[in-house]
N, C-alpha and C positions, 0 to 999 in steps of 0.2 A: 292673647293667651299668656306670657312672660309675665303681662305686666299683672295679669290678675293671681298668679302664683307668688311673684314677690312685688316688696315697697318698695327698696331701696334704691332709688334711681341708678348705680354705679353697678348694680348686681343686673339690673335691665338691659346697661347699656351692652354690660359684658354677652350674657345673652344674645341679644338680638346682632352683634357685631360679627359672632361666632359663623363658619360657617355653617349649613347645613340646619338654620333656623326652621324651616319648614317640617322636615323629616324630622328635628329633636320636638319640636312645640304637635304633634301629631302623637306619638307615642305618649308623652305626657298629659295629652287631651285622653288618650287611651285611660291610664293609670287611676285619672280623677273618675270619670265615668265609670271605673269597676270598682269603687271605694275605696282608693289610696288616699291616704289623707295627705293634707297639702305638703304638711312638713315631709313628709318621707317622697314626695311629688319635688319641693325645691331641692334635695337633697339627690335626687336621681338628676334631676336638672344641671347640679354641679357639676357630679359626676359626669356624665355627657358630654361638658367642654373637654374635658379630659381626654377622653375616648377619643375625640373627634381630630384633637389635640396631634395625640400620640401615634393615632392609625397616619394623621398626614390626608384625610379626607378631606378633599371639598367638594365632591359628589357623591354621591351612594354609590358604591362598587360592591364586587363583593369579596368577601374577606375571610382568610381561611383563620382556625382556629389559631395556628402556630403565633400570627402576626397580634391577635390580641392577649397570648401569654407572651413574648415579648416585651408590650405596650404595657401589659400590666406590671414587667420588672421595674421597667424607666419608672412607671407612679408611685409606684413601692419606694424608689430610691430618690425619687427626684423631691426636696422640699421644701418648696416654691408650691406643690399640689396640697402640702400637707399644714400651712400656718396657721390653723384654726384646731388640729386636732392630732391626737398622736395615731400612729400606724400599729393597729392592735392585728390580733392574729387568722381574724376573716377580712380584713380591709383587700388580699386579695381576689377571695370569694366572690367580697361584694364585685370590686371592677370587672371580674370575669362574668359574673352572672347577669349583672346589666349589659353589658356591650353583646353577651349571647342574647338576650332578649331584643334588645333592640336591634339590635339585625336581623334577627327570625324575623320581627315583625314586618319590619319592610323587606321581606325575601332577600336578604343580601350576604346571609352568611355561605360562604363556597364548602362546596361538598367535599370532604377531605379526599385530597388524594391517594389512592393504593400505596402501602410502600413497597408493593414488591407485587411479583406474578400471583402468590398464594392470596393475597389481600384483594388481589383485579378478582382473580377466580369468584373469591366467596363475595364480593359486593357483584358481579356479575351474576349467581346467581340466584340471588336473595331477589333480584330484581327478575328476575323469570319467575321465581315462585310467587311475588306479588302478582306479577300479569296474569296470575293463573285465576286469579280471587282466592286464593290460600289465604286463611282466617290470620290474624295480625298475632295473635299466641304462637300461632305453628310457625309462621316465619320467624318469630324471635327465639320458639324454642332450638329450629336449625340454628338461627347465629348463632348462640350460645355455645349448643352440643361440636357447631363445625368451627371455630373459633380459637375453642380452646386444641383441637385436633391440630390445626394449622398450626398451633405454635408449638407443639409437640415434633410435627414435621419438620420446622425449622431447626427446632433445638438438635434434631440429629442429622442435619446437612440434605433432608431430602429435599426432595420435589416432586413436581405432579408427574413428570416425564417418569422418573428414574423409582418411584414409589412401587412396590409391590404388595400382594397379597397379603403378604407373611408380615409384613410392616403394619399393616392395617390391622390382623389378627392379634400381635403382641401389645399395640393402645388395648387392644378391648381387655384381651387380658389383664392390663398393669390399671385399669380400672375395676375390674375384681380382686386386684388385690389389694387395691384401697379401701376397701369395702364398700364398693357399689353393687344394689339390689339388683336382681336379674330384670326386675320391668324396669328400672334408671337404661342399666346396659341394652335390654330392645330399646328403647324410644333411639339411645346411640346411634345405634346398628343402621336402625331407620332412616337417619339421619344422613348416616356416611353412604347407604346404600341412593339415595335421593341424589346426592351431592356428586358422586361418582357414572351413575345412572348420566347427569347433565354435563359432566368431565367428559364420557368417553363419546355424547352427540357430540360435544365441539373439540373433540379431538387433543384435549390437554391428557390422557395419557394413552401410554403404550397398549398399556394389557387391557383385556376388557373381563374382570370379574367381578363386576356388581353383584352376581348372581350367588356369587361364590363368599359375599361375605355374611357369614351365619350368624342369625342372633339364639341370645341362649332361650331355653324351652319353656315359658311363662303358661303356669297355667292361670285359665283365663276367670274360673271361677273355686280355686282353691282357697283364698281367704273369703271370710266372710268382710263384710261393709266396716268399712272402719270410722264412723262416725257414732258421739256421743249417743247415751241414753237420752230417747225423750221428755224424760224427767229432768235432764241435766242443761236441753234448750230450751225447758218453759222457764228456767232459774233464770239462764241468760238471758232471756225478750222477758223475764218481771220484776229485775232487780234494779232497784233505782238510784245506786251509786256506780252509772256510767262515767265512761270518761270525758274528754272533751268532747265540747257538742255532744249532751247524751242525746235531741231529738234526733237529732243524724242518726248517732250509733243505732238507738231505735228502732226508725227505721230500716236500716239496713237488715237488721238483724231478722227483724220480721220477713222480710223477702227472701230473704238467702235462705231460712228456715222454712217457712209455709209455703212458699212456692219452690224453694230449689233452684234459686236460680245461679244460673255461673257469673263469676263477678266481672267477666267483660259484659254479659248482657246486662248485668246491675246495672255498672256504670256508664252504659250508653242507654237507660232512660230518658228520654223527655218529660217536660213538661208538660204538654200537649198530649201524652201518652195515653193520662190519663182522663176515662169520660165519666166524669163523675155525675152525670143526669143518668144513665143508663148501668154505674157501677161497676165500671169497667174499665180494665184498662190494657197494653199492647205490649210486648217483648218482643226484640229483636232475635231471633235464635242465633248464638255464635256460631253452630255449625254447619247448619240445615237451613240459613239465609231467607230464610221464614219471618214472618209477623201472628205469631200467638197470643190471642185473644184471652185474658184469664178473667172471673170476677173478683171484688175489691171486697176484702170480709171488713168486719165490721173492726177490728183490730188491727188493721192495716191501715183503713181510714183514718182510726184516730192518729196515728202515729205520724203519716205522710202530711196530713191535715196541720198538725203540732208542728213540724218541723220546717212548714212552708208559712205559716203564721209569726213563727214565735223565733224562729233561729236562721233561716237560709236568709242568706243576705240577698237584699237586691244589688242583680246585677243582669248585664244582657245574659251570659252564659243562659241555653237551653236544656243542657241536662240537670235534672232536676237534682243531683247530689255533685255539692259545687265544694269546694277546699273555702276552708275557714278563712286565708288572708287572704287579702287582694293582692293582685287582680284574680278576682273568682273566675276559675275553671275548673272543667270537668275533675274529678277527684281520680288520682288514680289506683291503678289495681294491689298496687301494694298496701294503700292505706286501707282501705279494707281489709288486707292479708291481716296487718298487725293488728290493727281493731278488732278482730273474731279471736285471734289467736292471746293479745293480752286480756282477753276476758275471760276465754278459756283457761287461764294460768291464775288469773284473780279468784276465778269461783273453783277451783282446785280438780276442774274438771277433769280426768283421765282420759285419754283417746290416744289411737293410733296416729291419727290426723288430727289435728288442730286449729287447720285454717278453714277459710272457707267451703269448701270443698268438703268436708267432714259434714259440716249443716245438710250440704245435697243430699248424704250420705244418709243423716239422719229423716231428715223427709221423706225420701224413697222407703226405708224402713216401716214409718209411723203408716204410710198408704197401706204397704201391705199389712199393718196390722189391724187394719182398718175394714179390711176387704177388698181392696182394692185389685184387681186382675193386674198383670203385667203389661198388657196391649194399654191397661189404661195410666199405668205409673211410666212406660215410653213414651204415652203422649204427652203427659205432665212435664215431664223433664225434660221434654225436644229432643229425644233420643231416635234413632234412624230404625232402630229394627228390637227384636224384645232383645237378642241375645246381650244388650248392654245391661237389664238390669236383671237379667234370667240369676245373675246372684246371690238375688234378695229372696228368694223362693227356698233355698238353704236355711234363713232363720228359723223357721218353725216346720216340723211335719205333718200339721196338718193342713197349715195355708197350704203344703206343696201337693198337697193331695187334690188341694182345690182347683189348681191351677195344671193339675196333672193332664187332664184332656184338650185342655188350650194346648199346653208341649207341646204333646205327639201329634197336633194339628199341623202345629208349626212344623216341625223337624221333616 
């Protein structure tokens, strides 16, 4: 493997002498197979003596974060690592991002440890709300929303013991007066009620008022849909100065609009998803853990078609929307986020919403203006019951008229 990456027999022997030859020549077998090209292939190569160097490995352990910021001051400073090139101002990016990769790969990077009770708390229970099958959104929306809560707790000498009500109620407040939205402050609310809710089973505080901490009064169908006009996403899926990777963008574009889809179901597509003899093809529903069966329009075809011909790189990855460099994998949710939303700012489009999530907005719309019933735009969307798009029935008064005697079935 060394020797077919480099010539130079003094660079081989360096290599193969090192230790941990197995484990570095396995990850670099990696790299080649997902279309890393050789040069950037010898060059992680180098890098790697380094790492291997610095950690003081001659086995695979595992390694906390602290010791490869560390290793990577010594490489920064040490220049004996450096005789061929000057130290610019991601060379420590670069060390830190290989040595994290290559220990993700071989399972060896160690799980950081809590710095404190508040830090055990919330990795304590982020890991109940995984066991639960809680969707990988909702758990990260908790770390987020309880994350930054805990460091607010710290900054005023609390703790889980000695924290009260009143303490709880003054965050929420000094997040209204930052100017946060009343549905930002419920998802909050939600959040601390959840995380307190699992506090007072295992006994980390005193008082038990989960019950008692109130979110402000959201109504549920007082705005109307905050997604573009229909005229303003046939601009976006027909206009042919995309940006990188337009068959990607494309793509995308097309699903997130004609179907609706949310961009964790986007981007956990397969391959294999789709059954192109029968025209058809399979979605993961994020929330309702479902397999929804949709047909493939004729303008979805061309586009997925284009995109798997002419631009998706080969590589093993199975989801069918892969990141442009290698090592190709799954694309993630962000990139999508900025790809809808710099298109939307390129074609001067106006919306409430901008991202992703505005597209749904605008499909659910075009259904109903289509004739579509509510029992059949919930099915579409993977939605649990009508009251999520019962919304959209506010655009017009006479769809509402339509759809008037389905209501008062329902209610």
């Amino acid at each position: 493997m060394i020797a077919h990456i480099f010539t130079w027999q003094r660079k081989i022997q360096l290599q193969i002498s090192a230790p941990l030859l197995r484990e570095r020549e396995g990850y670099l077998d990696y790299l080649l197979e997902n279309g890393v090209s050789r040069q950037r292939v010898r060059t992680a190569a180098g890098m790697l003596l380094h790492i291997v160097r610095l950690l003081s490995m001659e086995k695979m352990r595992p390694v906390r974060a602290s010791e490869i910021d560390e290793a990577c001051s010594h490489w920064l400073r040490d220049p004996s690592a450096h005789y061929t090139r000057v130290v610019g101002p991601t060379s420590a990016e670069s060390f830190n991002g290989l040595a994290l990769r290559w220990l993700r790969f071989h399972e060896s990077l160690a799980t950081p440890e809590p710095l404190d009770e508040l830090d055990a708390a919330l990795h304590e229970f982020l890991s109940s709300q995984r066991s639960k099958g809680l969707a990988g959104e909702t758990i990260r929306g908790h770390k987020c929303y309880l994350a930054a809560f805990l460091t607010w707790v710290r900054a005023h000498s609390l703790s889980l013991q000695s924290i009260k009500l009143i303490d709880i109620e003054n965050y929420i407040a000094s997040k209204g007066v930052e100017g946060w939205k009343p549905r930002s402050i419920a998802t909050l609310t939600r959040s601390l009620r959840c995380f307190f809710r699992y506090a007072n089973e295992r006994g980390w505080t005193r008082s038990r008022f989960t019950s008692d901490i109130k979110s402000p009064r959201v109504a549920r169908y007082a705005a109307l849909p905050q997604g573009p006009k229909w005229s303003d996403v046939r601009r976006m899926l027909d206009t042919k100065d995309l940006p990188q990777s337009p068959l990607r963008a494309k793509a995308i574009l097309t699903l997130l609009s004609i179907y609706g889809l949310r961009v964790s179901e986007l981007t956990a597509i397969l391959l294999n998803d789709f059954d192109w003899q029968n025209g058809s093809f399979f979605v993961r529903r994020a929330k309702r853990g479902l397999i929804q069966k949709y047909p493939i329009t004729v303008e979805l075809e061309e586009a997925i078609l284009r995109y798997q011909q002419r631009e998706r790189p080969s590589c093993t990855c199975r989801q069918l929307f892969v990141t442009v460099r290698p090592p190709h994998r799954r694309i993630g949710t962000q990139t999508v986020q900025n790809l809808v939303t710099k298109r939307m700012r390129a074609l001067g489009i106006q919306t409430e919403r901008s991202g992703p999530h505005a597209l749904r907005h605008a499909c659910a719309t075009q259904l109903l203006k289509m004739g579509a019933s509510l029992r059949d735009i919930a099915d579409f969307l993977g939605h649990r019951d009508l009251r999520s798009v019962s919304i959209y029935a506010k655009l017009d008064r006479d769809l509402l008229k339509k759809v008037a005697d389905f209501k008062m079935g329902f209610i």
